[in-house]
GUKOL-670031 format. One record per residue (C-alpha): y, z, x; residue in one letter. Coordinates in pm, 1 decimal, m for minus. Layout:
N
BAKOL    north       up     east res
BAKOL        Y        Z        X   a
...
This chain:
461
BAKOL    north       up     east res
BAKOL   m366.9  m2246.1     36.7   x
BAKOL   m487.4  m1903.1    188.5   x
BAKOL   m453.2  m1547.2    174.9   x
BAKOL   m610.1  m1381.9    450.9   x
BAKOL   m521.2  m1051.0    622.1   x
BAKOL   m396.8   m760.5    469.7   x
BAKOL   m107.5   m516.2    659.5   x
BAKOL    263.1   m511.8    678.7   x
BAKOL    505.2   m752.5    537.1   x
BAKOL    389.5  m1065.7    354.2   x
BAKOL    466.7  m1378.8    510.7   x
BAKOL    388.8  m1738.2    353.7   x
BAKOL    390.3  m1991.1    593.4   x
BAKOL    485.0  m2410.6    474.8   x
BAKOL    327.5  m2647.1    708.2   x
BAKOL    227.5  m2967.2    639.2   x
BAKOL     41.1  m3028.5    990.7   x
BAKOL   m288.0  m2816.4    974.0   x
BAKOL   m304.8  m2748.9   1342.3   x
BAKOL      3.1  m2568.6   1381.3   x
BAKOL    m36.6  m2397.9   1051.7   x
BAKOL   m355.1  m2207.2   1163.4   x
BAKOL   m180.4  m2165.8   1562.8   x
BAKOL    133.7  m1946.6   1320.4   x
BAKOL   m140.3  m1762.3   1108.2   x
BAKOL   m368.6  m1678.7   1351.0   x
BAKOL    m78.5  m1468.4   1578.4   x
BAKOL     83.6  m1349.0   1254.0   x
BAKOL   m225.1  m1215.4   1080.9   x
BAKOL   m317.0  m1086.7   1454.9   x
BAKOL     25.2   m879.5   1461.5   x
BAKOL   m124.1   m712.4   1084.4   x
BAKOL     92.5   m958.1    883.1   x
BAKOL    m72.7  m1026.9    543.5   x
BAKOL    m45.8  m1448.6    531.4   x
BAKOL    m52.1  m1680.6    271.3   x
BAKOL     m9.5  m2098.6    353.5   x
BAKOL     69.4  m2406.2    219.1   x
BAKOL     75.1  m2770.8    263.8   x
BAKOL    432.6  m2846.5     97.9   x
BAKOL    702.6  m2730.8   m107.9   x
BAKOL    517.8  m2734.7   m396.9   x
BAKOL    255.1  m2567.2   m317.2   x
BAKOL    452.4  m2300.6   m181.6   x
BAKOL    636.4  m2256.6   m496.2   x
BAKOL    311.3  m2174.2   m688.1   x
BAKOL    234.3  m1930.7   m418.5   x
BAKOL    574.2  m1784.5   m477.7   x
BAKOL    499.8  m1786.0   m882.1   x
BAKOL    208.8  m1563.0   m774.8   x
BAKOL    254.6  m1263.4   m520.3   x
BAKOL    574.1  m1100.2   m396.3   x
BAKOL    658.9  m1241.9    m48.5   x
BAKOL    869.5  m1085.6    223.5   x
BAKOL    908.5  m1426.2    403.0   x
BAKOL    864.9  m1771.2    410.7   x
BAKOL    841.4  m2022.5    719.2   x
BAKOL    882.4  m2354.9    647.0   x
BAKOL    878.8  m2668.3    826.5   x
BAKOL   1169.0  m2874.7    808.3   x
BAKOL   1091.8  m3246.6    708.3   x
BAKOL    738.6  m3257.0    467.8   x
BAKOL    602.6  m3540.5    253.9   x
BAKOL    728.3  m3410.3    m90.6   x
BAKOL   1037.3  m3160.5   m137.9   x
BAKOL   1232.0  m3110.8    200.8   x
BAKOL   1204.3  m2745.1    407.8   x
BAKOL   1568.7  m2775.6    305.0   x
BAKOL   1519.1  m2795.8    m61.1   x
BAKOL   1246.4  m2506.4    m38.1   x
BAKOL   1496.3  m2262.1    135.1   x
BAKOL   1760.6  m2389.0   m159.8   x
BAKOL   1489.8  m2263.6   m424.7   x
BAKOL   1404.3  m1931.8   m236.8   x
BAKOL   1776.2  m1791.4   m232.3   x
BAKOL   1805.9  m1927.8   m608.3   x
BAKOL   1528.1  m1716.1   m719.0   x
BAKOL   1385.3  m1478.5   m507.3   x
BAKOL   1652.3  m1312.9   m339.0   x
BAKOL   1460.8  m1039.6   m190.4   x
BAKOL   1285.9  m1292.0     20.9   x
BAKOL   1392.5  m1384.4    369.7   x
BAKOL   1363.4  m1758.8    487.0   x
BAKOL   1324.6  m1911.7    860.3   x
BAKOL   1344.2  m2264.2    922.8   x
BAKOL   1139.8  m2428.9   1229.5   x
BAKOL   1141.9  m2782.8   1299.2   x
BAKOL   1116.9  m3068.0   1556.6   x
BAKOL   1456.0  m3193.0   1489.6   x
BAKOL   1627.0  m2930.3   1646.2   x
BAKOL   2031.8  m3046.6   1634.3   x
BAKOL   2381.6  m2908.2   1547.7   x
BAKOL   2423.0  m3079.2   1220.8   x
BAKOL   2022.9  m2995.8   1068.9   x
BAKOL   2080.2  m2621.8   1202.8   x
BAKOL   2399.4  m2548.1    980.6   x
BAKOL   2227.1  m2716.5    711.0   x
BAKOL   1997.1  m2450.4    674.1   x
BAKOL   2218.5  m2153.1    784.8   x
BAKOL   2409.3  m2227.9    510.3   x
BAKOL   2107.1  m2301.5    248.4   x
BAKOL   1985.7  m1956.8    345.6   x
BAKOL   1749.4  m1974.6    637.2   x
BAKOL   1937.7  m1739.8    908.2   x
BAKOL   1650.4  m1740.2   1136.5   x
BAKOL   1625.0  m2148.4   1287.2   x
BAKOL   1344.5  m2187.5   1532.5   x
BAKOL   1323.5  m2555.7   1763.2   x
BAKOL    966.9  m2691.6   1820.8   x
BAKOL    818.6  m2619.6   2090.2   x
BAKOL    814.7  m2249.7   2094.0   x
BAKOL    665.7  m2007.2   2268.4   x
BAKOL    437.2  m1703.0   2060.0   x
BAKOL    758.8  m1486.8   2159.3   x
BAKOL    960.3  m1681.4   2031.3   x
BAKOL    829.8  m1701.8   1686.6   x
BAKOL    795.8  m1303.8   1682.5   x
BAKOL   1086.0  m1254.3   1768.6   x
BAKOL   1213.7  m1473.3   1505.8   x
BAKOL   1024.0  m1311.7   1258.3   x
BAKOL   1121.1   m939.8   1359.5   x
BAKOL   1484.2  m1056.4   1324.9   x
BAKOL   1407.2  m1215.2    994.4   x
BAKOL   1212.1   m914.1    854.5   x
BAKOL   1464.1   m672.9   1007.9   x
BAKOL   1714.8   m859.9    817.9   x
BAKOL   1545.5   m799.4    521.9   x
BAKOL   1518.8   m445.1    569.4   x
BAKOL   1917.2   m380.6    593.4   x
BAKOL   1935.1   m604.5    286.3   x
BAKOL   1665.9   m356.1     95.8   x
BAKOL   1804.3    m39.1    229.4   x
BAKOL   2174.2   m102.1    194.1   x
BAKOL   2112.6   m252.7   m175.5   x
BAKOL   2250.4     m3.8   m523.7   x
BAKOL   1848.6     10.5   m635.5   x
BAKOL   1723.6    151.6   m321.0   x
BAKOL   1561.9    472.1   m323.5   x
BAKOL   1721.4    774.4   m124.7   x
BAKOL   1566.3    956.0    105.5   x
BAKOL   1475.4   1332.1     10.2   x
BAKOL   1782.2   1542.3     m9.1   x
BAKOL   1904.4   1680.6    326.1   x
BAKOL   2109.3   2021.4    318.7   x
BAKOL   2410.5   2023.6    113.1   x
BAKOL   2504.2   1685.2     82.3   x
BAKOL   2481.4   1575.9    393.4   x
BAKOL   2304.6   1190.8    413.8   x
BAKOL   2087.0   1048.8    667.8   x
BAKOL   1718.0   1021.2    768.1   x
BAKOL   1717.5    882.7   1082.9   x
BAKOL   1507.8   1081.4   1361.7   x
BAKOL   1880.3   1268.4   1548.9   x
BAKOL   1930.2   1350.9   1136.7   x
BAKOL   1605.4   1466.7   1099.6   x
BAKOL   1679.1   1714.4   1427.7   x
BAKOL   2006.4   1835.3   1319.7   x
BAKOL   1860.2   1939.2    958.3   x
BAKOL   1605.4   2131.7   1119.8   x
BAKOL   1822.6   2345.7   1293.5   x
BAKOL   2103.7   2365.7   1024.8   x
BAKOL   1762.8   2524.9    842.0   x
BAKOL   1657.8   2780.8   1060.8   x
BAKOL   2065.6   2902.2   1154.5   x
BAKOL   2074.3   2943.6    773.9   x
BAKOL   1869.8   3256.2    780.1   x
BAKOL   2044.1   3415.8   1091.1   x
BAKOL   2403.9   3514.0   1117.0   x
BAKOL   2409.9   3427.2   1478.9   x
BAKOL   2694.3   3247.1   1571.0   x
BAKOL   2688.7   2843.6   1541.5   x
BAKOL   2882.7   2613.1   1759.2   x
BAKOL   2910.7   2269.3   1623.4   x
BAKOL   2963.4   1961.5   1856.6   x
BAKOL   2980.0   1620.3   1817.1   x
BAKOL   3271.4   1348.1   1803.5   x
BAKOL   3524.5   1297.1   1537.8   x
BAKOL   3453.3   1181.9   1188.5   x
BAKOL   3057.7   1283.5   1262.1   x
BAKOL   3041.9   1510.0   1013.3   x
BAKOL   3131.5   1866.3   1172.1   x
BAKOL   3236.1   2037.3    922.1   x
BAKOL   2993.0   1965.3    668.7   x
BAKOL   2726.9   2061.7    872.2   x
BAKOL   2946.6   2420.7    892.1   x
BAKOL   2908.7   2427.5    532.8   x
BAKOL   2519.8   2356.7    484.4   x
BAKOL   2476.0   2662.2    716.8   x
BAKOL   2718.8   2871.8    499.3   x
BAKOL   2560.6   2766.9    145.9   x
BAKOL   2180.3   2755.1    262.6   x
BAKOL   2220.9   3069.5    347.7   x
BAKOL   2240.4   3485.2    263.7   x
BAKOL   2634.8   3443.3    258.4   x
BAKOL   2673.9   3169.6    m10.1   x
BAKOL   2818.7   3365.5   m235.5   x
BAKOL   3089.9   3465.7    m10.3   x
BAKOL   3428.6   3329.0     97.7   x
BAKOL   3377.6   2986.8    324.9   x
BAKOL   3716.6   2950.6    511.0   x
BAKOL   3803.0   2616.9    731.8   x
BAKOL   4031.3   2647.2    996.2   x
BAKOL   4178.6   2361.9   1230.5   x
BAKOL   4291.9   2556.4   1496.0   x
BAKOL   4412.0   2228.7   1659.9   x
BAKOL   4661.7   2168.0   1329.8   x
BAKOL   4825.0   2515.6   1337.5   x
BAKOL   5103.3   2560.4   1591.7   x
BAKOL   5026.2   2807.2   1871.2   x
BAKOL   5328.8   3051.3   1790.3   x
BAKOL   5169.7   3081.1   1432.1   x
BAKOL   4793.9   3041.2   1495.1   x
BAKOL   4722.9   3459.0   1585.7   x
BAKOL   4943.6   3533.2   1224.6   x
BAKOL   4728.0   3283.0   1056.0   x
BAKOL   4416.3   3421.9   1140.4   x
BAKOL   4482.0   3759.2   1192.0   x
BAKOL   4765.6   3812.6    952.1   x
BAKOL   5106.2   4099.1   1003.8   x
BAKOL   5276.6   4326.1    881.4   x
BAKOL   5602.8   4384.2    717.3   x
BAKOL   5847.8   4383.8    988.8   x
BAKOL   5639.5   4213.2   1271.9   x
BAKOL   5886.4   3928.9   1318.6   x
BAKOL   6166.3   3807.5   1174.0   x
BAKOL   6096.0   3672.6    805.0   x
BAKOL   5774.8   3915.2    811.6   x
BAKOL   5894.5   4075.9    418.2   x
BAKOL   5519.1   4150.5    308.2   x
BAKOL   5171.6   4262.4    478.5   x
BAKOL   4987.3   3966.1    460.5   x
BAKOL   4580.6   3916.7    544.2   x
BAKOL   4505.7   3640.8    728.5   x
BAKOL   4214.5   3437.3    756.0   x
BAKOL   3940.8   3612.9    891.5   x
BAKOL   3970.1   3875.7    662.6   x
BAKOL   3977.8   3620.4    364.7   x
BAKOL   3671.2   3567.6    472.8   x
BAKOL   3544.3   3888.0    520.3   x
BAKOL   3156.9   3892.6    349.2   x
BAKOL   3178.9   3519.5    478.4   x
BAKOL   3208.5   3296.5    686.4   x
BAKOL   3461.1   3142.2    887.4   x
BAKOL   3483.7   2766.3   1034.5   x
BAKOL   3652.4   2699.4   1374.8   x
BAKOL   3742.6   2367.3   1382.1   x
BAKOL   3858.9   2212.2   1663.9   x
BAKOL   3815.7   2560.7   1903.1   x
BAKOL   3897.0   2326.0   2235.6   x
BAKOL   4273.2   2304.3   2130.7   x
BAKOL   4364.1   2661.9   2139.3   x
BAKOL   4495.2   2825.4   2441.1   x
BAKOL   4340.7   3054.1   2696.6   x
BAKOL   4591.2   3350.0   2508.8   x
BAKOL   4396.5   3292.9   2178.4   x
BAKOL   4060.3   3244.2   2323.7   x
BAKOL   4066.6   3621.5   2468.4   x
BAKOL   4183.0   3748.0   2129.2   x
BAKOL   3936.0   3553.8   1952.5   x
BAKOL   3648.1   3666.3   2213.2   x
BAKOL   3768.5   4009.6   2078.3   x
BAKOL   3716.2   3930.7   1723.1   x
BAKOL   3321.1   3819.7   1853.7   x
BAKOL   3282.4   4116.9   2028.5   x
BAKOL   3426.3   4402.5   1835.9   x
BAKOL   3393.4   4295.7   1490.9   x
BAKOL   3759.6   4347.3   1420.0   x
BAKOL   4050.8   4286.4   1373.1   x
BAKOL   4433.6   4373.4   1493.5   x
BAKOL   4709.9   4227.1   1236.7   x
BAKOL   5009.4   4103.6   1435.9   x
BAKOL   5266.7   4394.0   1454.7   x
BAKOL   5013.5   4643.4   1346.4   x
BAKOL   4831.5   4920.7   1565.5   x
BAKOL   4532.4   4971.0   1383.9   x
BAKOL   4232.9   4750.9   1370.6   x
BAKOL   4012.8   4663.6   1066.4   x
BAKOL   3630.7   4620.2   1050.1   x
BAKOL   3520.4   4247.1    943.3   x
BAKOL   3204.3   4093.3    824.9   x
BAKOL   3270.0   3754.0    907.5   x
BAKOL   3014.7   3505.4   1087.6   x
BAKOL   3183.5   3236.3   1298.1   x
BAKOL   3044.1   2835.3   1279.6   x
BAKOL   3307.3   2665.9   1543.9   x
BAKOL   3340.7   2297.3   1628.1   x
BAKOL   3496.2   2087.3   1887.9   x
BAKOL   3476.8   1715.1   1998.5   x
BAKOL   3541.4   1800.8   2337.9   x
BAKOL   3291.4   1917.7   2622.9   x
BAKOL   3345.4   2289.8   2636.1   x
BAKOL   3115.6   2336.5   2944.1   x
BAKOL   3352.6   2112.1   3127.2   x
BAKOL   3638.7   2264.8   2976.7   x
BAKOL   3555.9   2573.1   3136.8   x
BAKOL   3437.6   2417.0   3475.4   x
BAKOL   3805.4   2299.1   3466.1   x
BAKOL   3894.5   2628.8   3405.8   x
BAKOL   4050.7   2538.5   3033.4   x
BAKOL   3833.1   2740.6   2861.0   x
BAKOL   3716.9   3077.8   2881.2   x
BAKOL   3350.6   3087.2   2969.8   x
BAKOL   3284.7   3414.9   2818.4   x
BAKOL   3378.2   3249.2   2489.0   x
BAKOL   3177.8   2989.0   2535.3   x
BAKOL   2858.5   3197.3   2551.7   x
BAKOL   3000.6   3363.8   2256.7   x
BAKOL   2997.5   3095.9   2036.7   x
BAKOL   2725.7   2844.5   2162.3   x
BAKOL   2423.0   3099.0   2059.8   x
BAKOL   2318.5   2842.2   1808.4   x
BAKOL   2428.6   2475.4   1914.1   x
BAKOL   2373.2   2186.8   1689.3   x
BAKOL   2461.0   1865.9   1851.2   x
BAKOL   2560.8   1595.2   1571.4   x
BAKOL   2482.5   1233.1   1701.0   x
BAKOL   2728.0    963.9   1648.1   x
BAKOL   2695.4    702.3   1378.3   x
BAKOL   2618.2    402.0   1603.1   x
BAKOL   2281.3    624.4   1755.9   x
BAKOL   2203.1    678.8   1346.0   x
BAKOL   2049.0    330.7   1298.2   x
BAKOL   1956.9    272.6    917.6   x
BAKOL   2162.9    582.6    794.0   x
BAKOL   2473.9    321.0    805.1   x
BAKOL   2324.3    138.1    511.8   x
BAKOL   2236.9    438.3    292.7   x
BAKOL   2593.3    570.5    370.5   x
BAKOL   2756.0    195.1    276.5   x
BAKOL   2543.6    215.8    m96.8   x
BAKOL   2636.2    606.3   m119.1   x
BAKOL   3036.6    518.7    m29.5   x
BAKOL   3018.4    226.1   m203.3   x
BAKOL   2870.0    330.8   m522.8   x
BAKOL   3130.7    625.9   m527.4   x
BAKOL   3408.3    438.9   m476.2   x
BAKOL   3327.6    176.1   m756.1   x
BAKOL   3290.4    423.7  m1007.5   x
BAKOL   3617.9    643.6   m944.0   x
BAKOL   3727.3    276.0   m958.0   x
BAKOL   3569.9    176.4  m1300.0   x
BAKOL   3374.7   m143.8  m1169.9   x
BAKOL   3043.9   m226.8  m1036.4   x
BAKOL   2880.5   m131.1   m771.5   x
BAKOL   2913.3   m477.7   m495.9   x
BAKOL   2653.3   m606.4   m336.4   x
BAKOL   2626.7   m718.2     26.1   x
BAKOL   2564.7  m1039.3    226.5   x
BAKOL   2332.7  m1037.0    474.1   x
BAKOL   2600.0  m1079.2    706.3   x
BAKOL   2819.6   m825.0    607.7   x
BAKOL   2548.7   m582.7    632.9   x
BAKOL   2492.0   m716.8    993.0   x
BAKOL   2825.0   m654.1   1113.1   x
BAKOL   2847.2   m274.1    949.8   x
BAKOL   2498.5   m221.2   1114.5   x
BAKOL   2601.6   m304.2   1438.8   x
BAKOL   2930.2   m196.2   1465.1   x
BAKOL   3027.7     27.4   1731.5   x
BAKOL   3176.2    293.3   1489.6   x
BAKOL   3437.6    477.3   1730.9   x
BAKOL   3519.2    695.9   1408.7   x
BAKOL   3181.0    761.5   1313.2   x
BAKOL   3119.5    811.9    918.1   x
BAKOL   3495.9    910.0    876.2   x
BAKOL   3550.3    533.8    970.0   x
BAKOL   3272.3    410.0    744.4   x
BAKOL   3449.2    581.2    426.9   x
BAKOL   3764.7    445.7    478.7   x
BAKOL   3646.7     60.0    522.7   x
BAKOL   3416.7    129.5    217.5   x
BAKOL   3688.1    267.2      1.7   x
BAKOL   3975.3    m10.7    112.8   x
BAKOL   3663.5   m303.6     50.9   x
BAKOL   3638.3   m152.4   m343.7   x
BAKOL   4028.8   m155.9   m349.3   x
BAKOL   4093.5   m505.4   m243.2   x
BAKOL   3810.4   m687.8   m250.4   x
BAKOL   3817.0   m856.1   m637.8   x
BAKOL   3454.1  m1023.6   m585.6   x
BAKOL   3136.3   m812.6   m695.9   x
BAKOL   2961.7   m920.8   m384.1   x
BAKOL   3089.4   m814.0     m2.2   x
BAKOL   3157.9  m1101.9    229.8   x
BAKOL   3151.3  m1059.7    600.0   x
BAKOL   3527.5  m1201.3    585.2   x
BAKOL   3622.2   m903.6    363.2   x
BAKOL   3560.5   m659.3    651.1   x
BAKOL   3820.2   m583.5    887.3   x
BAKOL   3970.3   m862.7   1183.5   x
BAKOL   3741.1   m664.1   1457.4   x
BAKOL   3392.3   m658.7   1292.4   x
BAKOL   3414.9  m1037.6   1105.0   x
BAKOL   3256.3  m1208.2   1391.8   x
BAKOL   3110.8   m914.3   1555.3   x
BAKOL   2748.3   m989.5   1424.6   x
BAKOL   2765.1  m1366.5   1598.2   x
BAKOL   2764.1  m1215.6   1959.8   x
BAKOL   2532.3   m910.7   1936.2   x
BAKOL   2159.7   m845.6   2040.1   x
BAKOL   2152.7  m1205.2   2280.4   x
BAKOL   1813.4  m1300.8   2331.1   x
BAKOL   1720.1  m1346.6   2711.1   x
BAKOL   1428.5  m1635.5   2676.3   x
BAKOL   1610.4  m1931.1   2593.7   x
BAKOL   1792.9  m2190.4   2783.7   x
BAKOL   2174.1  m2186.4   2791.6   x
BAKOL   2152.2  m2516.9   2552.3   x
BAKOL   1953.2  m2353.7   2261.7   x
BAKOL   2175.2  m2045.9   2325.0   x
BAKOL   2481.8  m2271.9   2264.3   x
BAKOL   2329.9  m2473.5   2013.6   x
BAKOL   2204.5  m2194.6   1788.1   x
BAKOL   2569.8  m2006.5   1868.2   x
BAKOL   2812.3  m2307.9   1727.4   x
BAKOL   2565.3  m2382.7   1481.0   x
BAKOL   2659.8  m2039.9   1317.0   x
BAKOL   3018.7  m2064.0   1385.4   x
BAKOL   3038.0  m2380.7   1205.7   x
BAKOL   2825.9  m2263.0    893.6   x
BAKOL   3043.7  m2006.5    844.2   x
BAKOL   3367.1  m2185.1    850.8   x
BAKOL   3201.9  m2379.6    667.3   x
BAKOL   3227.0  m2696.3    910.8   x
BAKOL   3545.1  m2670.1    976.5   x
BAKOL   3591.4  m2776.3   1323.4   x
BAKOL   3944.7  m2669.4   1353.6   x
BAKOL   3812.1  m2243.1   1236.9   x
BAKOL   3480.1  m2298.7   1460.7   x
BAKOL   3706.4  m2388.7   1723.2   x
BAKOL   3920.7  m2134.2   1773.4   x
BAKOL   3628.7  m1860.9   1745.2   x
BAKOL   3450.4  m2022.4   2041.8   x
BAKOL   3755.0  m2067.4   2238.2   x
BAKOL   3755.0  m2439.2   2286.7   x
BAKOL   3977.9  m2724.8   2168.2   x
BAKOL   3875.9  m2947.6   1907.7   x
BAKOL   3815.2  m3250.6   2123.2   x
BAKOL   3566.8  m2967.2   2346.9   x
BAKOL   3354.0  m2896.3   2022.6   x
BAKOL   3312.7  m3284.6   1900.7   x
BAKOL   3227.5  m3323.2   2261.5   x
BAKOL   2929.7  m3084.0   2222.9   x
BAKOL   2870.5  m3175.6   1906.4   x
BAKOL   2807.9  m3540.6   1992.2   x
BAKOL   2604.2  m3483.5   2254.2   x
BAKOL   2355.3  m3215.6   2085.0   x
BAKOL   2322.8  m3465.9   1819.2   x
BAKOL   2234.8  m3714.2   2073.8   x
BAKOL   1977.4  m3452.1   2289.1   x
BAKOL   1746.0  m3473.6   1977.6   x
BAKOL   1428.7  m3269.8   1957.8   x
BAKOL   1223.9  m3156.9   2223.2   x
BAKOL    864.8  m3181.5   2319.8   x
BAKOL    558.3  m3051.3   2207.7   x
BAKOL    435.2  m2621.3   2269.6   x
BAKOL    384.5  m2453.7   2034.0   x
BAKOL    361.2  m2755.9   1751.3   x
BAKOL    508.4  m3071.3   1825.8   x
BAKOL    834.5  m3241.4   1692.9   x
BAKOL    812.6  m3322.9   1288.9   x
C-alpha cells in the first residue's frame, strides 16, 4: 500500500488489478487528492485503522473479502467516510446491492477520466452536506443579530446591513417571502446608534385600509365614531426609533402620499387633528413585490420609491443560498429538539439531499416549519428521506442528470435506486417510475442479461 500526494480530501483506493490501480491514482493525486491504495479488503482495513479517510473506492469482486463486504464495514465503523463502488459487473441486481450497503456513488467499467471525477465530486460533495448539516459541526462566525448563513449572497447582504447600521438613511428591504425580511430590519435597528430605542413592525398588508392611517398615525377624541381617547399611533411609538414597513407594496396610492409626507417632513398629522407633531423615526420598509414595476404600472408612487430605496438590500432566496440550508436544518433542528426534550436527529444522506436541493418556494420560513413538524412526528432519532414531505421524498432521484452517459446506464443507475429504496419492492419501484410491474421485470431481465461491458478505463472484474 501507498501514500503519495498530499492536498484536499483523502481518498483510499481498493484494487486488486495493479494497472488500473495506478491509472485511478495517478488522475486523483493529479487533481491534489492525497491517495492511499490497497490490494484487498484487508489491506484496506489496516489502512483505515491508520489515517482518517474521506473516501474509499473499491472494486467490486477481489480475492479475499468482497467490495461488498468492505462497503458493509465502512458504514459500520467509519461513518464519516463516503464509499463508491466500481466494477465490471455492472447489472440491476449488483447495483442495489451496494446502494443499499452504503456505496451511493456505483461506477460500470469502462469509464472514462470524467466519469470517475465526476463520481468522486458527487461522492465528496455528499460528504460535505453530511459534515455540514451534522449537530457537531462548527458554525460559521456570527452574522448580525441572529441572522444564519455564510454563503457568498449572505456574505453581501451582511456587509451592507453593516455599513446602513451607522447611517439613518432610509433602508428598503426586498426579497421574497419567508427570506428573512424582517430580521434583516432588525440587525440594522440593533447594530446600530438607535438600539436602545423603540423597534416597531408593521404589516401594512395585514391592517385594513380604512384603519391603516389611525394605526400609524393615531386620532383624536372625536375623530370618528368610537374615537373616546387621543391615542398615538405607531410612528410616534417609535419616535427615537425605528419603524419597519412590512409589506409597503400593499398599501394604496392614498397612503403612499401620506406616508411620502411622513419621509419628507418629519411629521406627523393624527387623524382628526390639525396640528402636526415632530418625529424621530427612521424607516426600514420591505416588500416581496417589484416596486420599480409597480410604479411603471403606475401602482406605486415613484416619488416614494426614491424615498425609501436610498439604501437597498436585496435578500437572495434560499435555493441561491447553497450550504446555508444545512446549517439552518442543524440550527432548526437542534432548537426544536430541545423545546421538545429529546435529541438532536441526525440525517441520512438522502434526506439531506432532498432538503439541499429542494426548490424552497417559501424560503427559510418553509425550512422551519418542515424542521419543526419532522421533531413532532418523527419518533426515530435519525431523519429518513421518507419522513420529509410527499413532494421532496423522491425529489433527490431526478436532480442534477448527468449528460455523458448512454440512455441504458442512465436507466440502469435510475431503477437501481428506486428499487434500493423500496427496498426491492417491485410493486413501490414501480409506481415511482411509472411503469407496470410486468414493464420493470421486463427491464430487469434484460439488464441482468446485458452483463458488463468492455474494457476503458480498466476492464471487467
Amino acid at each position: 500500500m501507498t501514500d503519495k500526494g498530499s492536498a484536499r480530501e483523502t481518498v483510499l483506493v481498493v484494487e486488486d488489478s495493479v494497472a488500473t490501480l495506478e491509472v485511478i491514482e495517478r488522475n486523483l493525486r493529479a487533481r491534489g487528492h492525497r491517495v492511499f491504495t490497497a490490494g484487498s479488503a484487508l489491506q484496506a482495513i489496516s489502512v483505515l485503522d491508520g489515517v482518517p479517510v474521506d473516501l474509499v473506492i473499491t472494486d467490486m469482486k477481489m480475492p479475499g473479502p468482497s467490495g461488498l463486504e468492505l462497503v458493509r464495514y465502512v458504514k459500520e465503523n467509519y461513518a464519516d467516510t463516503e464509499v463508491m463502488m466500481i466494477t465490471g459487473y455492472a447489472t440491476v441486481e449488483g447495483a442495489v446491492e451496494a446502494v443499499k450497503s452504503g456505496a451511493r456513488e456505483y461506477l460500470p467499467k469502462p469509464f472514462t477520466d470524467e466519469e470517475l471525477f465526476a463520481a468522486v465530486d458527487r461522492a465528496l460533495e455528499r460528504l460535505h452536506v453530511r459534515r455540514a448539516a451534522s449537530p457537531g459541526a462548527v458554525s460559521p462566525p456570527a452574522a448580525p443579530h441572529g441572522i444564519l448563513g455564510d454563503s457568498a449572497p449572505m456574505r453581501h447582504v451582511y456587509a451592507v446591513i453593516e455599513k446602513a447600521a451607522r447611517t439613518g438613511a432610509t433602508v428598503l428591504v426586498a426579497g421574497e417571502s419567508g427570506t428573512g425580511k424582517e430580521l434583516v430590519a432588525r440587525a440594522i435597528h440593533y447594530g446600530g446608534p438607535r438600539s436602545s430605542s423603540p423597534f416597531v413592525a408593521v404589516n401594512c398588508g395585514g391592517i385594513p385600509e380604512s384603519l391603516l392611517e389611525s394605526e400609524l398615525f393615531g386620532y383624536v377624541k372625536g375623530a370618528f365614531t368610537g374615537a373616546a381617547d387621543n391615542r398615538i399611533g405607531l410612528f410616534q411609538a417609535a419616535d427615537g426609533g425605528t419603524i419597519f414597513l412590512d409589506e409597503v407594496a400593499e398599501t394604496s396610492l392614498k397612503m403612499q402620499v401620506k406616508l411620502l409626507r411622513v419621509l419628507q417632513e418629519k411629521e406627523i398629522c393624527p387623524v382628526g387633528s390639525a396640528k402636526t407633531r415632530a418625529l424621530d423615526v427612521r424607516v426600514i420598509a420591505a416588500t416581496n413585490k417589484d416596486l420599480a414595476a409597480l410604479v411603471e404600472k403606475k401602482l406605486f408612487r415613484e416619488d416614494l420609491f426614491y424615498r425609501l430605496n436610498v439604501v437597498a438590500i436585496e435578500l437572495p432566496p434560499l435555493r441561491d443560498r447553497g450550504d446555508d440550508v444545512l446549517e439552518l436544518t442543524r440550527h432548526f433542528a437542534a432548537r426544536f429538539a430541545r423545546s421538545a426534550d429529546r435529541p438532536v436527529p441526525t440525517f441520512t444522506d438522502a434526506a439531506l439531499d432532498a432538503l439541499r436541493r429542494h426548490n424552497w418556494p417559501g424560503n427559510v420560513r418553509a425550512l422551519e416549519n418542515i424542521l419543526q413538524r419532522l421533531i413532532v412526528l418523527t419518533d426515530s432519532d435519525t431523519i429518513e428521506v421518507t419522513d420529509l414531505p410527499p413532494l421532496m421524498r423522491f425529489g433527490d432521484l431526478a436532480c442534477e442528470p448527468r449528460l455523458d452517459r448512454t440512455l441504458a446506464e442512465v436507466e440502469l443507475d435510475y431503477i437501481a435506486k428506486v428499487m434500493a429504496r423500496v427496498n426491492e419492492n417491485k410493486t413501490k419501484a414501480a409506481k415511482i417510475l411509472g411503469i407496470d410491474r410486468k414493464t420493470l421485470r421486463e427491464k430487469l431481465r434484460r439488464m441482468e442479461a446485458a452483463g458488463g461491458p468492455a474494457k476503458k478505463n480498466g476492464g471487467p472484474k
